[in-house]
NUFI-994705 format. One record per residue (C-alpha): z, x, y. Coordinates in steps of 0.25 Angstrom, whole numbers, plus 5000, padded with zeros to 4 digits. Layout:
ZXY...
END
This chain:
461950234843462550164831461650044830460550154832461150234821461350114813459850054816459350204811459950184798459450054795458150104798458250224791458750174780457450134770457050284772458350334766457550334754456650454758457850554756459050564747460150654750460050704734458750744725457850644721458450634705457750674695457350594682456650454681457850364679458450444692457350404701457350254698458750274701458550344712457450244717458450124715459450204724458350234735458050084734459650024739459750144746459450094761460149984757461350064752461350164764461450034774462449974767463450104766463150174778462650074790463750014798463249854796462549904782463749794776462949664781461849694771461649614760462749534765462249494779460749554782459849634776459249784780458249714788459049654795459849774798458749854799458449764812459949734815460049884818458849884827459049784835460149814837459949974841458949934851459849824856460849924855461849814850462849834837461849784825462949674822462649624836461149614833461549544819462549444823461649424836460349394829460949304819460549384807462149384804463249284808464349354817465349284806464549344793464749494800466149484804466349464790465449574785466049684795467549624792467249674778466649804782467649854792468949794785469549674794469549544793468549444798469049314805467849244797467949104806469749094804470149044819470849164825471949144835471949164850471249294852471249374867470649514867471449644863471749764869471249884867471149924851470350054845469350084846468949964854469849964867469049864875469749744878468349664877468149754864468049624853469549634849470549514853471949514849472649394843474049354838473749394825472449464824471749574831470149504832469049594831467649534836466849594826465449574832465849664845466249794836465249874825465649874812466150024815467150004825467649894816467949974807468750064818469549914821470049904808470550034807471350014819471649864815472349944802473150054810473649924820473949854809473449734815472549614811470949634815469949534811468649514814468049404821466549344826466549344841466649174839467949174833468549284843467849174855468749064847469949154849469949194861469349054869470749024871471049144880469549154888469249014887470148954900469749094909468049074905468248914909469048934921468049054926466848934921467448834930468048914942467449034942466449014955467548914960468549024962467349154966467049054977467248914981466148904989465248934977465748834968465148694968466648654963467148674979466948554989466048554997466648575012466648455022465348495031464548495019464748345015464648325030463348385035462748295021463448165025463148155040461548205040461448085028462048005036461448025050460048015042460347875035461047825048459747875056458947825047459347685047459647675062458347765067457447785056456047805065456747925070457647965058456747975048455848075055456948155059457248155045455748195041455848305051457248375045456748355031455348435035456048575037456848575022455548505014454648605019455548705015455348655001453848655003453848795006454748834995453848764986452548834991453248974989453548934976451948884975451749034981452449104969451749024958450649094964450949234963451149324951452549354944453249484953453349604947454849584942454449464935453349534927454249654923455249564919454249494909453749634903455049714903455749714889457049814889457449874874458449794868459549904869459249894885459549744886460949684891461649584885461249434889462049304888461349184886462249064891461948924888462648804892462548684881463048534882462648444872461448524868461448514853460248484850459448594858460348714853459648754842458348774851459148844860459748944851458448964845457848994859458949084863458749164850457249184854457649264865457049414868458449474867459349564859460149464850461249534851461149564866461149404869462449334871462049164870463349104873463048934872463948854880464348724875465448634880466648594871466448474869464948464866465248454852463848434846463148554853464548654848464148594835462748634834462948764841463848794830462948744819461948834823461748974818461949054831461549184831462749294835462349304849462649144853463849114855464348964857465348954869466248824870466448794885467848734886467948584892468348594908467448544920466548534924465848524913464548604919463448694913463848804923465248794918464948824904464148944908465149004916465948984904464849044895464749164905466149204902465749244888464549304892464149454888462949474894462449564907461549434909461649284908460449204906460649034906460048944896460148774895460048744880458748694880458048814885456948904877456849024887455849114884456149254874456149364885456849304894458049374894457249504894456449464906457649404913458449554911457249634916456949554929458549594930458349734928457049754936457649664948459149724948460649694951460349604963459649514952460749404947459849274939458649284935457949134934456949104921456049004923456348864915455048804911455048644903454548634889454548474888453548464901452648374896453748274891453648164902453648164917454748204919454648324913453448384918454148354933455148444927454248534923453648544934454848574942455348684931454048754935453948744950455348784951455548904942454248954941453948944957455148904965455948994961455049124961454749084973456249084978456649214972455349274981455849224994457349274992457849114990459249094980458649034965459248894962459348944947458848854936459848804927459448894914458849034912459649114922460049244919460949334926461649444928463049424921463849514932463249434942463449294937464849324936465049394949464349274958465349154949464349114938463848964940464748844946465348744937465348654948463948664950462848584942461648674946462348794945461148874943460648824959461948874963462049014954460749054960461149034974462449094972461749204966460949234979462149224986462849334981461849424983460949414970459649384966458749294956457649304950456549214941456049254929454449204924455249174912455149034907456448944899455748834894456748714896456648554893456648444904457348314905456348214898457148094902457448044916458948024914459148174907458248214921458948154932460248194927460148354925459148324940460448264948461348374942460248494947460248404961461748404960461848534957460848574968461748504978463048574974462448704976461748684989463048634994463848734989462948834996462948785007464448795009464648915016463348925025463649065031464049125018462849075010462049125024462749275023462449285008460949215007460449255020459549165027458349165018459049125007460049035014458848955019458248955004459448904999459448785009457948755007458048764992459148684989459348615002457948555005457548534989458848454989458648385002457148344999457648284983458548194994457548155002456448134996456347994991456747945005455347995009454747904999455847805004455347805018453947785014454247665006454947605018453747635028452847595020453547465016453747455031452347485034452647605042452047705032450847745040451347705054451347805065452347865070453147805082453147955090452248095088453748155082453948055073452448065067452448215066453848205062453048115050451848195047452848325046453748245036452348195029451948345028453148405022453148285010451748325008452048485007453148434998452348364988451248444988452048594988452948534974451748474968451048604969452048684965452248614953451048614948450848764951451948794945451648704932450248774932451048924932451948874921450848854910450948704913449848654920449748504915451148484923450348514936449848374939451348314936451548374951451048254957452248194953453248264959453748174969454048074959454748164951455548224966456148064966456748064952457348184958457948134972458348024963459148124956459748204969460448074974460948054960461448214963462248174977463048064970463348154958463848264969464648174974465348104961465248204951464748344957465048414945464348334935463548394925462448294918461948334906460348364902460048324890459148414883458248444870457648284873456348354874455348314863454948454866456148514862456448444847454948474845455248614845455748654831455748804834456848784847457448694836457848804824458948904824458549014816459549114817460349154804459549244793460149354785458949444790458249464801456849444799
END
């Protein structure tokens, strides 16, 4: 009611000119007086009666309050939240401002001591309320109160004879890191540890697991050497069932490239709630040595279409990524971004910092980002309605990541095509059979309660999005994809690529093994259906990445040996043979399809004919998966580093380059 109230005066106030509460004066001289006045009055009336009427002149203008007070009416938000939050004034420049309005003293950037929050004080007695008591000072976070109760803590700070100031919600962070920053790190790195062991990445994995991968590798190399006419087959036999479980995956993946988008997807691309309807939604991004692509980032983030003031953005650097902190700090950040410092304690992980970040998050939903991502305006909007039509049971909602710097080299149009096949028909086509999502690594968005309640992600894990989205099914909820594109940039050089392809393998493994702990439990709480997806998904895609340039290994050796096109020694062997044959074929031909339908769905039909190159492009990564099993075994926790903003694609864009925030109006 008081930012409606305040949002009507503003309005109303160039019309206060229509009446007067006296006579209109008589005489010449006292009309043109009386015109002067009627001129400043609207101005005049703001200033003396409307509760932020002090920032004018000094801060914004009428316009800008004007809009202030709309935006924030239909946002239903205080109309110094929708200020601060837009960047049209510096949180810093109002605390001052308000500090002389209401009578206490602003911080203005002086260091405060260590702060914790206070008990209860009038007429805010909630502990969360924005008031933190220190050895000195009582500190007021000036941004969580309007001007009006301000003014009611100052008159209490006078009867308690105490010391109030006012503080920007950075300095109070400062202040209190102290106290909250050991409790957010040790939740960060032991949080899932301590919910459940048998989650974590972090707990060993038990003997019968080593055992039943050492002896089957062994028993296949001994055989192999000792008996290989009989082996080999035998081999080819085993392998048929998982490979042609991937084939079929992909051809129900080719099946939903073909079908129109379901009803919920379509209602969740028209429906737009009113801004006062919308929750609060925090954006976390985990940044390491990212300097150079910020800016675009920020200026990305700020194109979303969402309510300033309703958006939490809360960048999560490392501490000692010194070059990044700088630029960050540099930059004229909106109100609404809030630069988090994750304290230096292993491992030194992605999921680690947002576990961190979470702990300071407000919103009802949590979407991820990586820094070089440009998402697209409405997705938020899109994601929360797809949430509101689907229900409770509905825990992540997974955009789709498309490549901006496709045409780039080789390398990245196999990318590309990867990107497309997997997000835009894989997996829709799992959600539609009732299979567990492997997430994507960035534009995830959940349900706040929920991502708490299941343990958040794993430290420990480098994939932790393959394993969020599992544990996610396994505690009884759902996820959903969303026809709602973040474009992304791929790795342009071979090094940058098989680095951040051996950590996703890596990754892969960890979680696959760690769901595989316990198999009775995992059975209890998937069921068969989706226990038998999990093992086809991750167990036969990772078995046929091992496998498969030992196929082309054992070609080479029989052609060298002049065996290629012999017959076979026994009827078993030869069909053994001709299945083996079949199910590489299916292979080839069900992922070189896919890609090029999905390529073709994706607006991007000049990538089709890259298809053909798959195979070559499956070597560079088995190359990478054997690189992952040593790394699993020397350091399992390992986090490489991709480098990103190399694109020529991305410097070329000056638009993702500029930050544009700061201006003392809002037009």
């Amino acid at each position: 009611m008081l930012v409606r109230r305040q949002a009507r005066a503003v309005r109303e106030a160039p019309s206060a000119n229509r009446t007067t509460l006296r006579q209109r004066p008589a005489g010449i001289l006292a009309r043109l007086r009386h015109v002067r006045q009627r001129r400043v009055s609207p101005a005049a009336a703001l200033v003396a009666d409307h509760e932020y009427g002090f920032l004018l002149t000094r801060l914004i203008d009428v316009a800008t309050l004007h809009r202030a007070c709309g935006l924030a009416a239909s946002s239903a938000v205080p109309v110094h939240e929708v200020l601060i939050s837009n960047g049209w004034v510096s949180e810093a420049d109002y605390v001052c401002a308000v500090a002389a309005r209401v009578g206490l003293p602003a911080v203005d950037g002086a260091p405060l001591a260590e702060l914790s929050p206070a008990a209860a004080y009038p007429p805010c007695p909630s502990v969360m309320s924005g008031i933190f008591q220190g050895r000195e000072v009582v500190a007021v976070e000036a941004r969580s109160f309007p001007p009006h109760i301000l003014r009611s803590i100052a008159a209490g700070a006078n009867a308690q004879r105490k010391r109030f100031v006012l503080a920007t919600r950075a300095e109070i962070a400062r202040a209190t890191d102290r106290q909250r920053a050991p409790a957010l790190m040790d939740a960060a790195v032991n949080g899932l540890w301590r919910q459940s062991e048998e989650m974590s990445a972090r707990t060993p994995h038990p003997a019968w697991q080593v055992l039943l991968l050492v002896i089957p590798v062994g028993l296949m190399t001994g055989g192999v050497f000792a008996a290989p006419d009989i082996t080999i087959p035998a081999l080819a036999a085993l392998l048929a069932l998982p490979f042609f479980c991937v084939v079929l995956i992909r051809c129900c993946a080719i099946s939903e490239l073909l079908r129109p988008p379901p009803w919920s997807k379509s209602l969740a691309r028209s429906a737009r709630l009113d801004d006062a309807s919308l929750p609060v939604y925090t954006v976390l991004v985990a940044l390491y040595r990212e300097a150079d692509v910020l800016p675009g980032l920020i200026h990305a983030l700020a194109s979303l279409d969402y309510p300033a003031a309703r958006l939490q953005i809360l960048l999560a650097l490392e501490c000692d990524d010194l070059e990044t902190r700088r630029v960050a700090e540099a930059l004229d950040l909106p109100g609404n971004v809030t630069i988090v410092v994750v304290p230096d304690r292993g491992p030194r992980t992605k999921p680690k910092a947002l576990n961190y970040a979470l702990g300071l998050a407000r919103g009802d939903f949590v979407v991820v980002y990586d820094a070089e991502d440009l998402p697209q305006p409405d997705q938020l909007r899109r994601a929360h309605a797809l949430f509101q039509s689907a229900g409770p049971r509905l825990a992540c909602v997974q955009a789709q990541l498309d490549i901006h710097n496709a045409g780039a080299n080789w390398l990245t149009r196999q990318f590309a095509l990867e990107y497309a096949a997997l997000f835009a028909a894989i997996l829709p086509a799992l959600e539609r059979l009732n299979i567990p999502l492997p997430l994507g690594g960035t534009s995830n968005h959940f349900r706040a309660d929920v991502l708490r309640r299941i343990g958040a992600w794993d430290p420990y894990n480098v994939t932790e999005d393959a394993d969020l989205g599992f544990r996610i099914a396994r505690e009884g909820f759902d996820t959903a994809t969303l026809a709602s594109s973040t474009w992304e940039e791929a790795p342009e050089d071979f090094g940058n690529w098989f680095r951040q392809r051996t950590r996703w393998i890596k990754g892969w493994m960890q979680t696959y093994l760690v769901h595989s702990r316990e198999p009775r439990r995992i059975l209890r709480e998937l069921g068969w259906k989706r226990w038998l997806g999990l093992h086809v998904l991750m167990g036969s895609i990772l078995l046929s990445i091992l496998v498969h340039p030992w196929g082309y290994l054992l070609l080479l050796v029989d052609w060298a040996n002049g065996r290629l096109f012999a017959e076979a020694s026994s009827p078993v062997q030869q069909w053994l043979w001709w299945i083996a044959a079949l199910n590489l074929g299916l292979g080839y031909a069900s992922a070189m399809m896919l890609g090029a339908l999905a390529a073709v769905r994706k607006g991007q039909p000049g990538l089709a004919k890259h298809s053909l190159l798959t195979p070559l492009y499956w070597l560079l990564i088995s190359c990478a998966g054997y690189r992952a099993i040593l790394q699993l075994v020397r350091s399992p926790y390992l986090w490489e580093k991709t480098a990103h903003g190399t694109s020529q694609i991305t410097h070329a864009r000056p638009a993702a380059r500029r930050l544009r925030f700061r201006g003392r109006t809002a037009a």
